[in-house]
N, C-alpha and C positions, 0 to 999 in steps of 0.2 A: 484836912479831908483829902486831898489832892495827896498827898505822903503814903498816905496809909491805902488809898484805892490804887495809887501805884505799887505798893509794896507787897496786896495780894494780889495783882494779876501779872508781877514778874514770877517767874520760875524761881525757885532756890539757887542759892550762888552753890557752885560748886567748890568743892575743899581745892585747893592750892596746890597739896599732895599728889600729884598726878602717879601713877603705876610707872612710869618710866625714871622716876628718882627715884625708884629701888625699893621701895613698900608695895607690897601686893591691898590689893583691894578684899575690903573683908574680912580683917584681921581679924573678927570675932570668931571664936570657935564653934561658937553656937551655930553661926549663919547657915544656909544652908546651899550657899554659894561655895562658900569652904568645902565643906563634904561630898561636894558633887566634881568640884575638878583636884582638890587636893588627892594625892593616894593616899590609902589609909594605914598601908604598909609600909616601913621604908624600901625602898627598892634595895632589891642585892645584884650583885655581879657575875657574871655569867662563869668566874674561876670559883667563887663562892659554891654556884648550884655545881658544875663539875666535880666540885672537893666533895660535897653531899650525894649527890649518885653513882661519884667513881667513875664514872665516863670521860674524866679529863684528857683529851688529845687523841680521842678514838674516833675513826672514821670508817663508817656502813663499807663489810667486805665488798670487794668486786664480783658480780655475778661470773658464773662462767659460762663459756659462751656453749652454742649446743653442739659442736666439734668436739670441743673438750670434754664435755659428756659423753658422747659417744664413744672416742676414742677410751675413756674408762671402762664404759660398759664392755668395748671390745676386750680390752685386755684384763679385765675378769672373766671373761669367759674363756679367753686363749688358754687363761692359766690354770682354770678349771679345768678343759681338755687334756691340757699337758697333764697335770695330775693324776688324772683318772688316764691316761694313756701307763701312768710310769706304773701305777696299781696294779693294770693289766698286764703290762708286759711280768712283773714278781709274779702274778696269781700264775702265770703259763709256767714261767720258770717252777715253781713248788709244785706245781700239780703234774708237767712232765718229769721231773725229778722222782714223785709219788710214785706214779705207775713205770714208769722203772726200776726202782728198787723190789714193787712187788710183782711183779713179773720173772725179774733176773729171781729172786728166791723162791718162785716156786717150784715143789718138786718134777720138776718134767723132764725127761731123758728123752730127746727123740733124736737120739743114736738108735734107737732100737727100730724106728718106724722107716727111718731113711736104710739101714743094714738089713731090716726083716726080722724075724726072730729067730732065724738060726745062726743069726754073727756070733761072734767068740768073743770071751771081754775082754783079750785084748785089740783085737778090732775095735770093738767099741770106748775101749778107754785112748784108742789112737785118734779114731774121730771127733773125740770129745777135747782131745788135747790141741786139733787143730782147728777147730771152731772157737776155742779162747773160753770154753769153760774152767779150765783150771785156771786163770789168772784170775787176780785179785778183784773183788767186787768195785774198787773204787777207780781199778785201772781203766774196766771196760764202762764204768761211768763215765768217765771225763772223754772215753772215745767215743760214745755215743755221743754228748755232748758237738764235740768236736765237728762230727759229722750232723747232726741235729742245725749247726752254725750256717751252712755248708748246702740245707737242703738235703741230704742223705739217712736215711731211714734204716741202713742194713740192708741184706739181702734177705730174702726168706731161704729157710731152713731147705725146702721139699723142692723147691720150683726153680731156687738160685737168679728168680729173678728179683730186681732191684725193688723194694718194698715201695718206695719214692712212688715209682710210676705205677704200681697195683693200686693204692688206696687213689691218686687222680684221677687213673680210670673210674675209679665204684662212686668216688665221692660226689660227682653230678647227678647222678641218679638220688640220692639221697638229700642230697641239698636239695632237689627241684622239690621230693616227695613233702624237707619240713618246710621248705618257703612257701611251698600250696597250703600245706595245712596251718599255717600260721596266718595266710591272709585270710584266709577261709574264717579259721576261728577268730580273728580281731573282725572283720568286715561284717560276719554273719554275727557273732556276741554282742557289738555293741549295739548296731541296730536294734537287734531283739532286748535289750537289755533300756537302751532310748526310749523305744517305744512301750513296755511293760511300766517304766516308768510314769512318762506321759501321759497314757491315756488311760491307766487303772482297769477297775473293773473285772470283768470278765477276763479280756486278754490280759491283764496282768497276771491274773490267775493258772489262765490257758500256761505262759510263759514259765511260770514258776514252776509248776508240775513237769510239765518238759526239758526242763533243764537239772532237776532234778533226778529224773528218771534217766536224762542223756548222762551223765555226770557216774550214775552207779553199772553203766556199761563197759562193761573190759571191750578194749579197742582189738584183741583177736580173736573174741569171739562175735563182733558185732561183722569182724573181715569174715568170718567162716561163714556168718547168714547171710551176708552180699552175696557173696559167688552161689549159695545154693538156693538162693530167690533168681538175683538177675544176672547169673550167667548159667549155671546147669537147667536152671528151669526154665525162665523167660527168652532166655538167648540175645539178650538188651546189649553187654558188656561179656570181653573177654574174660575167663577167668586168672591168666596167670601173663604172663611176657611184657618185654619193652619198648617201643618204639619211641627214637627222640622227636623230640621235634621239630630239628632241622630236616630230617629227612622226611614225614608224616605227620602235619598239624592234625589232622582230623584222626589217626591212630592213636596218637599221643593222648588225644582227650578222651579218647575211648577208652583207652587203659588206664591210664590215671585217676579214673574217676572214684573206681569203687573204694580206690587205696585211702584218694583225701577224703573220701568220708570217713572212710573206718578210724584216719587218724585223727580226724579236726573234731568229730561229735564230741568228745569229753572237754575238750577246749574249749573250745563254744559255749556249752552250757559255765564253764566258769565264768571267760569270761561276761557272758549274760548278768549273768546274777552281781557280777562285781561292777556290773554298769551301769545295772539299776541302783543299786545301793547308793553310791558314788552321786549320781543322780538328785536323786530323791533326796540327797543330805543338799545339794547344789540349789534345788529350786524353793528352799525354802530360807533362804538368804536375803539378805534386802536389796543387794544389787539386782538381783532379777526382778524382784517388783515393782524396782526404780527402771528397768527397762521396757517392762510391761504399760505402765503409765505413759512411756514417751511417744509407745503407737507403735512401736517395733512387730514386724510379723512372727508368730510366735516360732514358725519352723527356723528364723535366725536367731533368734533369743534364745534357744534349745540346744540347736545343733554347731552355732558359732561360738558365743559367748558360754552357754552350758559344759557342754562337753570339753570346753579349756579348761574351765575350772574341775574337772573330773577326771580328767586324761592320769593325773598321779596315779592314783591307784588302782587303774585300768591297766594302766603300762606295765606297772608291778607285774600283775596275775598276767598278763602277754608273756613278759621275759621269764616267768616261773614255764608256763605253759610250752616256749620256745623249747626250754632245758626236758621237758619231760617229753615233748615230740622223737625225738630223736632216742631214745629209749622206747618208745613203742616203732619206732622205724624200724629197729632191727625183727620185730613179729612180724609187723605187716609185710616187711618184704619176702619174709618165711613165706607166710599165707600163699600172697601172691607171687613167687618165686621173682624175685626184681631183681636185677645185677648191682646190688648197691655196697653200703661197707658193713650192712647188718649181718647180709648174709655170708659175706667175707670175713668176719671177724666171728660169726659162727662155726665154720667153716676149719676158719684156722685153730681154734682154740680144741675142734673135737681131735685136729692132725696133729696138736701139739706144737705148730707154726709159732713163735711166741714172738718173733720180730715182723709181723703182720699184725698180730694184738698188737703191741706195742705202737706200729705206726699207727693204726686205725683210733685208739686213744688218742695220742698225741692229735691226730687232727680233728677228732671230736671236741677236742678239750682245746684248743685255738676259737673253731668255730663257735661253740658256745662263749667264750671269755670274749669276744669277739661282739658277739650280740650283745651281753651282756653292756660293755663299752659304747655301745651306742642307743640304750636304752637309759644309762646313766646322763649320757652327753643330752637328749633329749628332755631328760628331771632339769639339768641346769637351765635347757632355754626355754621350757615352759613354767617352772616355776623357780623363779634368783637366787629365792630362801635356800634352794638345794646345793647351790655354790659353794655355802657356807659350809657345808656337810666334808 
């Protein structure tokens, strides 16, 4: 009795086998002591899983630091300029090359205008032998050239003064006339064009009509009704002359006035209408409505972030608009009799002047490739993608 009441109130003898003489505890497969610290996989090695994903011996690139970003971005853009510089500089070369050839081949003798009409032909075939018309078409090319290098223009035909310093004279007057009407038409089109957007409606409507209407307006007939409203009638503005504006701010604005309208109104209406467009394709994007939501004031949502995204092909119809100014500069300053190179290069073509022509080209055709050049430089740093162009 005493055996047996000892034998169930001891504990079970434990096995002998302890874990530490090298048998794990729970040999049974079934247990569930087994299944909870055994792995059920054999384990593999970490050359194993690199042999399987091909990443054996590869190490995460180095970021780069934000210098060296920059420094790239800078010299994408250096090289972008450099390119479009070396563009410009061939476009100049082809297009003065151009209008010298057709110049020198047209038929114009003014031996007859400089001699009168009762010279003799052999007078006239003398004067023409020492003006360098009878030399070869490719001789006096490469001497224009020469002198083109050089800053020198020729001399005109009638006046024998140095053509160089004629078109410097005129050419202020006529730079001032299209840089007026170019700010005029970007500053006045795209607001109008902003705003038609923006707020719909009625002024959208007002907007389209008048831009339309400004748009089918020839620019020397709109000069002729200036001056016969508000100078012969009203007596508001002068009808004709120049004054700079180093010497007369407040003449200067008086005369000037009637001209940048007559020249900027058709611009304007373009570009109006190319900034609504441009616009209206902008505000229905999801960036803006992801700016709309963060509480942003809507005049900076519009007019900072907006019109970046719209300036492409806003800038376009500007540098179209730029080129076409200066073609109606030569009316306007008809109209309004301006001392510019419109009316210099009218001037000379009716006298038969043709190394006047010639220079007034040549620095039309600078000034525009010119513009042109930094309408392009401006596509690369508002939008990257154009870099690539």
């Amino acid at each position: 009795m005493r055996r047996s009441s000892a034998a169930s109130s001891s504990p079970p003898a434990r096995s002998s086998r302890s874990p530490s003489a090298g048998h794990p505890p729970n040999r049974h497969p079934g247990s569930r002591s087994s299944r909870s610290t055994a792995p059920r996989y054999p384990a593999r090695s970490t050359q194993h899983a690199s042999r399987i994903t091909g990443c054996a011996g590869r190490r995460p690139l180095p970021a780069h630091p934000p210098s060296t970003i920059t420094n790239l971005k800078g010299a994408h853009v250096a090289l972008y300029i450099l390119r479009r510089v070396g563009i410009t500089v061939l476009m100049v070369f082809l297009v003065v090359s151009a209008a010298f050839f057709l110049v020198a081949l047209m038929p114009n003798d003014v031996t007859q205008t400089i001699l009168g009409p009762d010279a003799t032909p052999e007078a006239r075939a003398q004067l023409r032998d020492e003006m360098g018309f009878n030399d070869p078409i490719l001789m006096r090319y490469l001497a224009f050239l020469g002198g083109l290098l050089t800053g020198d223009l020729g001399v005109s035909y009638l006046s024998q003064q140095s053509v160089t310093m004629q078109v410097l004279e005129r050419l202020p007057v006529t730079l001032t006339l299209s840089m007026g009407g170019i700010l005029l038409t970007t500053v006045l089109g795209i607001v109008l064009g902003i705003l038609a957007a923006s707020r719909g409606g009625w002024l959208d409507t007002i907007i389209r009509g008048a831009a339309g209407v400004m748009q089918a307006i020839p620019s020397f007939w709109l000069a002729v009704l200036l001056v016969l409203v508000f100078a012969v009638n009203l007596k508001m503005f002068p009808a004709s002359g120049w004054e700079p504006f180093t010497e007369d701010p407040a003449e200067f604005l008086r005369r000037i006035t009637l001209p940048l309208i007559s020249i900027g109104i058709a611009g304007t209406a373009a570009v109006a209408r190319q900034a609504r467009v441009a616009m209206l394709d902008v505000q229905g994007r999801d960036f803006m409505q992801t700016l709309r939501a963060t509480g942003l004031p809507e005049w900076r949502i519009v007019w900072l972030h907006g019109l970046r995204n719209a300036a492409i092909p806003v800038l376009t119809v500007i540098g179209l608009q730029f080129v076409a100014l200066f073609g109606s500069a030569v009316l306007i300053e008809q109209v309004f009799a301006l001392p510019g190179v419109g009316k210099l290069v009218v001037d000379s073509v009716n006298l038969g002047d043709m190394p006047i022509v010639l220079g007034v080209v040549v620095a039309l055709s600078v000034v525009i490739l010119v513009m042109n050049l930094v309408i392009d430089i401006l596509y690369g740093i508002i939008n990257p993608k154009a870099r690539l162009a």
